[in-house]
N, CA, C and O atoms as a GROMACS GRO file, in nm:
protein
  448
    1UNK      N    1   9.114   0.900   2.223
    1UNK     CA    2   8.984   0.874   2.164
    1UNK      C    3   8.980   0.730   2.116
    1UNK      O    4   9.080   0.684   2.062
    2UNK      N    5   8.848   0.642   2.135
    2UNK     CA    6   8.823   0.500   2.104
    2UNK      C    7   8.771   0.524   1.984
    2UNK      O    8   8.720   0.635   1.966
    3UNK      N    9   8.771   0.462   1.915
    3UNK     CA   10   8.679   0.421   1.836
    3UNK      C   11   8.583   0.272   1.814
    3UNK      O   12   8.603   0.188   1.902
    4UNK      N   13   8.531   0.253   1.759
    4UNK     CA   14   8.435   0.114   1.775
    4UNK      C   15   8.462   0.053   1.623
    4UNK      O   16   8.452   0.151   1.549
    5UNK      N   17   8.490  -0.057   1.548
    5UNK     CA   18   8.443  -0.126   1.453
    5UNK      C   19   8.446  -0.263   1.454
    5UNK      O   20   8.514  -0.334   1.527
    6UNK      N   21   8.363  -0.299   1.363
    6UNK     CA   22   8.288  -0.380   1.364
    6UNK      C   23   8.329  -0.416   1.198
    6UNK      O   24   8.372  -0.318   1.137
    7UNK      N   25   8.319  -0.565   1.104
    7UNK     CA   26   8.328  -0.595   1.010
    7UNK      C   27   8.162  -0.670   0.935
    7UNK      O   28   8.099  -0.768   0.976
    8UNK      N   29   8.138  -0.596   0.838
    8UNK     CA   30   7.972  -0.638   0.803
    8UNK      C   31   7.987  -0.646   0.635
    8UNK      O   32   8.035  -0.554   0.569
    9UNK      N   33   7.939  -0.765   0.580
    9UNK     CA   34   7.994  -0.742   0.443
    9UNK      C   35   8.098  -0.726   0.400
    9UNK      O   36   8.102  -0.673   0.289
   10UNK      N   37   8.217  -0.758   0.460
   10UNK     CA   38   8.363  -0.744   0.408
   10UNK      C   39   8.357  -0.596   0.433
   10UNK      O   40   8.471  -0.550   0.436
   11UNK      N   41   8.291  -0.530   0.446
   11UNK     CA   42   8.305  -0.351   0.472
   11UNK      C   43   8.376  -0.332   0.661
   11UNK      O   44   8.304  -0.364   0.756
   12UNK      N   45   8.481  -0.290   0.676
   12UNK     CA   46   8.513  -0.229   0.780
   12UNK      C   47   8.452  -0.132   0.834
   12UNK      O   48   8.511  -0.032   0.794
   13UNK      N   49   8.323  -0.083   0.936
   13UNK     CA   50   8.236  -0.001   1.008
   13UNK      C   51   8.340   0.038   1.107
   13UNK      O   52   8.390  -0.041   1.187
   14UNK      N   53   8.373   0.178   1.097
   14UNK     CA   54   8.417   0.251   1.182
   14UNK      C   55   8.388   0.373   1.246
   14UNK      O   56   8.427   0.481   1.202
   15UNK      N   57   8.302   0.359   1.379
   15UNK     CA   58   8.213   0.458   1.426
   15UNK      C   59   8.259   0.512   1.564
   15UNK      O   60   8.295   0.451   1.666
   16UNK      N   61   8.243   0.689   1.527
   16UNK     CA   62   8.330   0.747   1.590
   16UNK      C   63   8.208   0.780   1.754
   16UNK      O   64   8.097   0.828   1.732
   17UNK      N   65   8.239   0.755   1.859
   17UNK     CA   66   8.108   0.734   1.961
   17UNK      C   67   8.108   0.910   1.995
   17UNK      O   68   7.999   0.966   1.980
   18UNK      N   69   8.212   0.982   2.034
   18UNK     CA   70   8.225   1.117   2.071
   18UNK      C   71   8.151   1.206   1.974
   18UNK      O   72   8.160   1.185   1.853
   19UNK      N   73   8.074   1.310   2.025
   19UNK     CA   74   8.060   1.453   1.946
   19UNK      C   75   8.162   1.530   1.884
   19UNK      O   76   8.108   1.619   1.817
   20UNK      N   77   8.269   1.534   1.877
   20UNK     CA   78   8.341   1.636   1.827
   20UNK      C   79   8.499   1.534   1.798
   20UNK      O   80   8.536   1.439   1.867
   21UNK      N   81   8.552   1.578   1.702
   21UNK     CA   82   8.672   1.542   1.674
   21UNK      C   83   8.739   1.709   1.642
   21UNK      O   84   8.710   1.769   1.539
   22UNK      N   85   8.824   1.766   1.742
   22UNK     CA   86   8.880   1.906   1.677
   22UNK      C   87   9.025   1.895   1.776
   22UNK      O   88   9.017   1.801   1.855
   23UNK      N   89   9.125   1.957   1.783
   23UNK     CA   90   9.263   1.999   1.806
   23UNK      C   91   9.283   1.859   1.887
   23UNK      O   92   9.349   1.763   1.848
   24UNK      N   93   9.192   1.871   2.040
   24UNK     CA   94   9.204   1.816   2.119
   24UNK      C   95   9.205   1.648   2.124
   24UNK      O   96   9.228   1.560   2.208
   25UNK      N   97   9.176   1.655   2.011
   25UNK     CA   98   9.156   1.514   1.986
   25UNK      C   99   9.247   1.431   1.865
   25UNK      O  100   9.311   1.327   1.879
   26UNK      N  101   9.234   1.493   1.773
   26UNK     CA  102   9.276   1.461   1.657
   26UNK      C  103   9.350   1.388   1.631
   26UNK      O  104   9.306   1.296   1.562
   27UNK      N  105   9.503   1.380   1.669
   27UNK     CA  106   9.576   1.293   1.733
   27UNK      C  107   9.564   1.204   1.708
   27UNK      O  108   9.603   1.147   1.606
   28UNK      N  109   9.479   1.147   1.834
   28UNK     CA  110   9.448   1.007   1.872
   28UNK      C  111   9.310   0.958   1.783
   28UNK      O  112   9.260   0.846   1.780
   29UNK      N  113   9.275   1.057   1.727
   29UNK     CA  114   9.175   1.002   1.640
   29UNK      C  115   9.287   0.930   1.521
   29UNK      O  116   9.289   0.809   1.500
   30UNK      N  117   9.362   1.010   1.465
   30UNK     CA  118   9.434   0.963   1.364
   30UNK      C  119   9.483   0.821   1.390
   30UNK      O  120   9.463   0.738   1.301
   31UNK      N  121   9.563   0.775   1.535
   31UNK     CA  122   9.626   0.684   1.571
   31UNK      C  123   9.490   0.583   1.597
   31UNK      O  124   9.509   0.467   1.562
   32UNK      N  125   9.399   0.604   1.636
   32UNK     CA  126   9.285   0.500   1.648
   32UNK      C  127   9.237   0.466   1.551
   32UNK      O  128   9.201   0.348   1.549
   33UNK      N  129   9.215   0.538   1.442
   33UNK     CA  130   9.193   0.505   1.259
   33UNK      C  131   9.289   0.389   1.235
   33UNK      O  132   9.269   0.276   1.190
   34UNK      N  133   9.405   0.452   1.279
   34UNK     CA  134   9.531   0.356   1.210
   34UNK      C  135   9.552   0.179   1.270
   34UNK      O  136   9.550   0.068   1.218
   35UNK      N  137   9.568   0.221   1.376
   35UNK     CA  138   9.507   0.090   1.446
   35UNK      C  139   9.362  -0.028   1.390
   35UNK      O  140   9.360  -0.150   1.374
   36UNK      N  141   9.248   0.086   1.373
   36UNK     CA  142   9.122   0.011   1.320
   36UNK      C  143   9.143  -0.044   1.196
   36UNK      O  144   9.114  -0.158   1.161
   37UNK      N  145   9.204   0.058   1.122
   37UNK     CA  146   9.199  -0.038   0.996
   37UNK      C  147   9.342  -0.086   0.934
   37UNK      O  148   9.415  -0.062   0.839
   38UNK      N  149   9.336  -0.152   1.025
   38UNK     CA  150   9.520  -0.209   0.995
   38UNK      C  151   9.444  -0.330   0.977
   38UNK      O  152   9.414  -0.380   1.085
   39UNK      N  153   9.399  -0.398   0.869
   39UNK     CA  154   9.330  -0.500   0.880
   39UNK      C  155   9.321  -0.542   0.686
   39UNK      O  156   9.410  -0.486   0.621
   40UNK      N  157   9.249  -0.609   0.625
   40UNK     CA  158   9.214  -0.668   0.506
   40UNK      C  159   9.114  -0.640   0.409
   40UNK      O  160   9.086  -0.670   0.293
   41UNK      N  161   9.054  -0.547   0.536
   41UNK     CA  162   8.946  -0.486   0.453
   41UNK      C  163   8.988  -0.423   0.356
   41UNK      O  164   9.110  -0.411   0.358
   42UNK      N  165   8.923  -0.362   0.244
   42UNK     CA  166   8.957  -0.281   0.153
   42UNK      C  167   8.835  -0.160   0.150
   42UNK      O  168   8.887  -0.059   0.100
   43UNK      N  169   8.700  -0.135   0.183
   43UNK     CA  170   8.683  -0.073   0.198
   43UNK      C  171   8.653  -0.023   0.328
   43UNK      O  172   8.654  -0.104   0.421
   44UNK      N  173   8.625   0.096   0.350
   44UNK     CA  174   8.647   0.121   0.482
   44UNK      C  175   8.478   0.242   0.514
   44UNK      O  176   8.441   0.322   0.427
   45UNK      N  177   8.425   0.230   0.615
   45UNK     CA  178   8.256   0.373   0.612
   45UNK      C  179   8.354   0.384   0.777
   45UNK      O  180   8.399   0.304   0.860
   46UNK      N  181   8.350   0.510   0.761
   46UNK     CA  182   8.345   0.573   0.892
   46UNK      C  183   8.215   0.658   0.937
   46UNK      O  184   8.157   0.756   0.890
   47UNK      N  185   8.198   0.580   1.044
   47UNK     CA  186   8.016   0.634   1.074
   47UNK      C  187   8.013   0.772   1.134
   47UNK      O  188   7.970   0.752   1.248
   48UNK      N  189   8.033   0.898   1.122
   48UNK     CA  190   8.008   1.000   1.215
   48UNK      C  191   7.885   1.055   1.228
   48UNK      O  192   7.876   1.169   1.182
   49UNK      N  193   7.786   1.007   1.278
   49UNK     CA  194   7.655   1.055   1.355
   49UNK      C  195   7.627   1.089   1.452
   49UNK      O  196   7.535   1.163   1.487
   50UNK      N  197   7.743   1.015   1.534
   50UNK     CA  198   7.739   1.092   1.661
   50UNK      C  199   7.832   1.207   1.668
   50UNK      O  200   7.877   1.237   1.779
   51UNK      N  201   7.862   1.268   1.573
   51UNK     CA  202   7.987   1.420   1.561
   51UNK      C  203   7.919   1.500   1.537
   51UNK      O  204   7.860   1.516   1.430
   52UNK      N  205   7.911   1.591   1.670
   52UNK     CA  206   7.820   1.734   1.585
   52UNK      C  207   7.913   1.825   1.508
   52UNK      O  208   7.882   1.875   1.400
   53UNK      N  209   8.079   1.851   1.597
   53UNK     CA  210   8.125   1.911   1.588
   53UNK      C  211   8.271   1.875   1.506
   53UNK      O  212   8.328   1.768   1.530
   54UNK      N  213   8.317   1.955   1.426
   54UNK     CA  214   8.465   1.911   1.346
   54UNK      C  215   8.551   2.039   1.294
   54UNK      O  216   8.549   2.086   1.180
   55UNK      N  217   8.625   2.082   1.401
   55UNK     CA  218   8.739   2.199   1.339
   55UNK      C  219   8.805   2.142   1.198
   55UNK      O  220   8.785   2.054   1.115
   56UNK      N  221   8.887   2.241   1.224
   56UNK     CA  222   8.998   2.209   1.085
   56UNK      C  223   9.081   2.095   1.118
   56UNK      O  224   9.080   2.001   1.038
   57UNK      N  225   9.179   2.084   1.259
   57UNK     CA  226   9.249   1.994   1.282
   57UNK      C  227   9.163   1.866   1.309
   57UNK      O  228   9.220   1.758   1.296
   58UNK      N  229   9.031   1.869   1.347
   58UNK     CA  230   8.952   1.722   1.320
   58UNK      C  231   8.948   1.703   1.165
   58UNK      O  232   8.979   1.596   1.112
   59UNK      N  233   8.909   1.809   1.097
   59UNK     CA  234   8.924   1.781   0.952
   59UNK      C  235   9.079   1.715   0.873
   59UNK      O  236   9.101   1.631   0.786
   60UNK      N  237   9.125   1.764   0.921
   60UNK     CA  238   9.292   1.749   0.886
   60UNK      C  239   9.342   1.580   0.875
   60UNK      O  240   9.405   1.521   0.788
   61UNK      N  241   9.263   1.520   1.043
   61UNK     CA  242   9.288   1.427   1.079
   61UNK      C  243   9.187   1.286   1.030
   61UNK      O  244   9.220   1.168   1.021
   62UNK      N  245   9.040   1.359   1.001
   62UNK     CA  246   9.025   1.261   0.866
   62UNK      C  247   9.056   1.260   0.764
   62UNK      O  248   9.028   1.152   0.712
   63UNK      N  249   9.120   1.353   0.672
   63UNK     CA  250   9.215   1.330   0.551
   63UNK      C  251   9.292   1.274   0.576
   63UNK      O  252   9.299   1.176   0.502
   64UNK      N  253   9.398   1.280   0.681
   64UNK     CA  254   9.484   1.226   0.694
   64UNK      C  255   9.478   1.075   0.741
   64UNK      O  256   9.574   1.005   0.710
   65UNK      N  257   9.371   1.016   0.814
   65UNK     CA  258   9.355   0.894   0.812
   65UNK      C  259   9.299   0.835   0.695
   65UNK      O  260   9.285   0.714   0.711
   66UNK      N  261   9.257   0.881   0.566
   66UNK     CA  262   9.222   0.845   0.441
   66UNK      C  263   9.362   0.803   0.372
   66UNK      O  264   9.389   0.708   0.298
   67UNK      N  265   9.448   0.916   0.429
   67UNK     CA  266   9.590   0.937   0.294
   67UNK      C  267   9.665   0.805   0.395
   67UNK      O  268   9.716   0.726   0.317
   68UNK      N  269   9.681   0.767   0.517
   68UNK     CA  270   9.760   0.684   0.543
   68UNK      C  271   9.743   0.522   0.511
   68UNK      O  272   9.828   0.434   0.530
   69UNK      N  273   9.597   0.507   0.453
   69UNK     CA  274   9.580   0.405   0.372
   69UNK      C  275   9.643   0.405   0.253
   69UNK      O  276   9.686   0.488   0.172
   70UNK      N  277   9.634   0.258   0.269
   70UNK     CA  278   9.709   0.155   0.123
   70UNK      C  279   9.629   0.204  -0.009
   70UNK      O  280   9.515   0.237   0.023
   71UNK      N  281   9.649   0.216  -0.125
   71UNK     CA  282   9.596   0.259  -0.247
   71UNK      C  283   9.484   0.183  -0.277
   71UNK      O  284   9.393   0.229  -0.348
   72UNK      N  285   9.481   0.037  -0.216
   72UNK     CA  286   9.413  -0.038  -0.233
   72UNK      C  287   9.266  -0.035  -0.126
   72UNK      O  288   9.170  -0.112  -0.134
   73UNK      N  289   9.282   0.060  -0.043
   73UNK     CA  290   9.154   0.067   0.072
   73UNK      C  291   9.091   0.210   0.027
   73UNK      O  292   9.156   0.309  -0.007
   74UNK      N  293   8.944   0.200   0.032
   74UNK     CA  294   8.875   0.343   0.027
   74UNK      C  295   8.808   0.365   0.219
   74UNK      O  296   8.775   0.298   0.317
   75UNK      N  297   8.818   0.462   0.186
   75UNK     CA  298   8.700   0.541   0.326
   75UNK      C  299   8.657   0.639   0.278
   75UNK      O  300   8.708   0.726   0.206
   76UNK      N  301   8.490   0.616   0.353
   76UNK     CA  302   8.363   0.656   0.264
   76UNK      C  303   8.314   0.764   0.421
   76UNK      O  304   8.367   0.725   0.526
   77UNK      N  305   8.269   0.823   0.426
   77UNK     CA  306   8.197   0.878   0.507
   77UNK      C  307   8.065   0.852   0.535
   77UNK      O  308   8.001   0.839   0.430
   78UNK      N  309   7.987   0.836   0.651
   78UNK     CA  310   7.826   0.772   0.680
   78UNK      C  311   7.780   0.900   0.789
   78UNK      O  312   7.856   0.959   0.865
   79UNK      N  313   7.627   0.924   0.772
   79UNK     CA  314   7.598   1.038   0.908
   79UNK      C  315   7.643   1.126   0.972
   79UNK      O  316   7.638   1.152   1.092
   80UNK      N  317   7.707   1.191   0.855
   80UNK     CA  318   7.700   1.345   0.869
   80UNK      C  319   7.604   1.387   0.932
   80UNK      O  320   7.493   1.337   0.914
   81UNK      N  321   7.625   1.495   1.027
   81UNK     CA  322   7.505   1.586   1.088
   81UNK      C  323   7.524   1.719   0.965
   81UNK      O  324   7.616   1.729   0.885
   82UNK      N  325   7.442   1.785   0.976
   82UNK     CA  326   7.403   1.903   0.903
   82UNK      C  327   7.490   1.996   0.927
   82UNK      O  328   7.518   2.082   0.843
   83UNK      N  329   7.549   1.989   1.056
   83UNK     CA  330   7.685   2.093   1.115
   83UNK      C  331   7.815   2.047   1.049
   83UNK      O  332   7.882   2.125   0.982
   84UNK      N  333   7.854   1.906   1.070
   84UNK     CA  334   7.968   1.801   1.018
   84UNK      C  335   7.960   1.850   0.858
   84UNK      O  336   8.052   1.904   0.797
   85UNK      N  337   7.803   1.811   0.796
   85UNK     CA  338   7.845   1.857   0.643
   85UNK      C  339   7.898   1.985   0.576
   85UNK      O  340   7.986   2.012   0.495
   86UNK      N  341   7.837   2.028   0.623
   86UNK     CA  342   7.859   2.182   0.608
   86UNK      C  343   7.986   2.209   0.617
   86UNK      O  344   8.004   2.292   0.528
   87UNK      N  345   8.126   2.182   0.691
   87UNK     CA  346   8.205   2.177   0.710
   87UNK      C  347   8.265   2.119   0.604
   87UNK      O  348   8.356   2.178   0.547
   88UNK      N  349   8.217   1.977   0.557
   88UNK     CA  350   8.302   1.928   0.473
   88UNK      C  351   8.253   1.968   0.340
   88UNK      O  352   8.322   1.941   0.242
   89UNK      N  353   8.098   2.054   0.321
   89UNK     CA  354   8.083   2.143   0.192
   89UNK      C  355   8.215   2.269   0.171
   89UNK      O  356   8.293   2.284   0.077
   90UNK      N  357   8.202   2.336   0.281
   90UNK     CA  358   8.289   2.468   0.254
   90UNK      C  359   8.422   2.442   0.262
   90UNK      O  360   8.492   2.543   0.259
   91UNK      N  361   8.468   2.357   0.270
   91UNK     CA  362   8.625   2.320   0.219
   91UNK      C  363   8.634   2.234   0.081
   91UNK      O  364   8.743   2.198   0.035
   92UNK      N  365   8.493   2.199   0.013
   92UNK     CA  366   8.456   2.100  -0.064
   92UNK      C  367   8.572   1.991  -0.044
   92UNK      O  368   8.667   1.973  -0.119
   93UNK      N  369   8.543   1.927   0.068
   93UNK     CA  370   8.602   1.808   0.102
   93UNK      C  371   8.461   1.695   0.064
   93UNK      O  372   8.469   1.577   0.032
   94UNK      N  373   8.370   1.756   0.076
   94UNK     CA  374   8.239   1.645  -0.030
   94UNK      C  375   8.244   1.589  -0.137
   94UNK      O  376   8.177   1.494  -0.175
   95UNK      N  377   8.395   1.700  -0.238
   95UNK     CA  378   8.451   1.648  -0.398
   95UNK      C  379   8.515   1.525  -0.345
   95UNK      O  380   8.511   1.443  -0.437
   96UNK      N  381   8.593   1.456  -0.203
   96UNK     CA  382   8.740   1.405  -0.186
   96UNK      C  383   8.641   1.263  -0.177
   96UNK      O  384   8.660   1.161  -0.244
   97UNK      N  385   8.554   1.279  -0.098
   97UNK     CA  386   8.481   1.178   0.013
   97UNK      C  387   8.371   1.108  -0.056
   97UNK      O  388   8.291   1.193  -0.096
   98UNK      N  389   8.339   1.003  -0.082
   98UNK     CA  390   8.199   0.931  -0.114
   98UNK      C  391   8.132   0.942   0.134
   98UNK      O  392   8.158   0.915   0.252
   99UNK      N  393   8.020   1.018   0.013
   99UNK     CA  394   7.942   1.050   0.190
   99UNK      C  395   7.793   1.024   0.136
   99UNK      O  396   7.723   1.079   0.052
  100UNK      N  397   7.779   0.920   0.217
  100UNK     CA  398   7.653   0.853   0.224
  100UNK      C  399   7.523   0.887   0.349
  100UNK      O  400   7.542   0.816   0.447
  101UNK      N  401   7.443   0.945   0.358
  101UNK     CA  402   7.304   0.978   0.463
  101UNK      C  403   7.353   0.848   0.596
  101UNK      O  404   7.360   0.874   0.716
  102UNK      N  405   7.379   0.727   0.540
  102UNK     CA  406   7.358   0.628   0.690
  102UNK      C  407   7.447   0.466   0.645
  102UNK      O  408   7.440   0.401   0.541
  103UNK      N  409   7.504   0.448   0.735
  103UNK     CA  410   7.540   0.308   0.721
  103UNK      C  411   7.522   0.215   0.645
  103UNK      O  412   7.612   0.169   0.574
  104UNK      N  413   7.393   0.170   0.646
  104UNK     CA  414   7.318   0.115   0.567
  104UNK      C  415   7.350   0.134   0.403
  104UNK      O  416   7.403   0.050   0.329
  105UNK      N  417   7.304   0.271   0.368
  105UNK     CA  418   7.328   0.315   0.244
  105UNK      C  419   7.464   0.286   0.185
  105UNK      O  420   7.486   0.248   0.070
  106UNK      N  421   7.537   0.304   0.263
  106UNK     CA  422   7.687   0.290   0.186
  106UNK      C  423   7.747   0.171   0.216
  106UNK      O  424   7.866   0.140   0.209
  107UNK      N  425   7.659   0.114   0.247
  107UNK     CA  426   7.692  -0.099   0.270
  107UNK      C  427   7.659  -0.161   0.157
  107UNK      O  428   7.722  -0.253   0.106
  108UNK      N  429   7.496  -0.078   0.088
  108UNK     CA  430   7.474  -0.144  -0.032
  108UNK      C  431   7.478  -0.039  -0.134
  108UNK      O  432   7.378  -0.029  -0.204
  109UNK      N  433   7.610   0.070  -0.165
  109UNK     CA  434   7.657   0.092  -0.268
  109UNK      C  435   7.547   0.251  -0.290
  109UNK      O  436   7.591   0.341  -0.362
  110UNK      N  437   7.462   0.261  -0.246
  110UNK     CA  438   7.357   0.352  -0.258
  110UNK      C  439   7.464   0.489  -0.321
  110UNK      O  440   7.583   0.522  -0.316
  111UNK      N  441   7.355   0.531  -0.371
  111UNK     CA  442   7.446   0.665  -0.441
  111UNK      C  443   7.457   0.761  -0.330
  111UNK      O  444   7.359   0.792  -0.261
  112UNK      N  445   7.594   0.814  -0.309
  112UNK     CA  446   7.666   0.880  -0.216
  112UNK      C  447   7.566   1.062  -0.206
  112UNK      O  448   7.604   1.150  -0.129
   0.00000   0.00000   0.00000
């Protein structure tokens, strides 16, 4: 799995292009996180709008690309679909995550 980012505002944009992050993927989602933000940024939006879909092991594997950051970097979540949230309501992974409606919003600090 690729991922795309881009640097805007000192904010690291990291947007996932695929529908689904689950078993099959995860993996390399983790290792493509790690790669993206091996960088200076300190904070970090991972855009998922284009994810309809997110098992547990896609779930797993964005915690786990959160926890393999430096103490000093955050990752925020951007464009959730209504399926994606829901997911991260019923594990209340929404307590872990600053999750923002859109890009935009969580560029200028907007309340999560």
């Amino acid at each position: 799995m690729d991922v795309q980012s881009d640097f805007t505002k000192d904010i690291l944009i990291v947007t996932v292009p695929d529908n689904r992050i689950d078993a099959a993927v995860a993996l390399q989602f983790k290792e493509a996180m790690r790669q993206a933000t091996n960088n200076n940024a300190e904070r970090i939006v991972l855009d998922l709008r284009n994810v309809d879909f997110v098992d547990s092991s896609g779930l797993g594997a964005i915690v786990g690309a959160m926890k393999q950051l430096p103490s000093n970097k955050s990752l925020d979540l951007s464009g959730l679909t209504p399926t994606v949230a829901k997911v991260f309501q019923l594990t209340r992974m929404d307590t872990i995550f600053s999750i923002y409606p859109d890009v935009e919003t969580a560029m200028n600090g907007g309340d999560p």
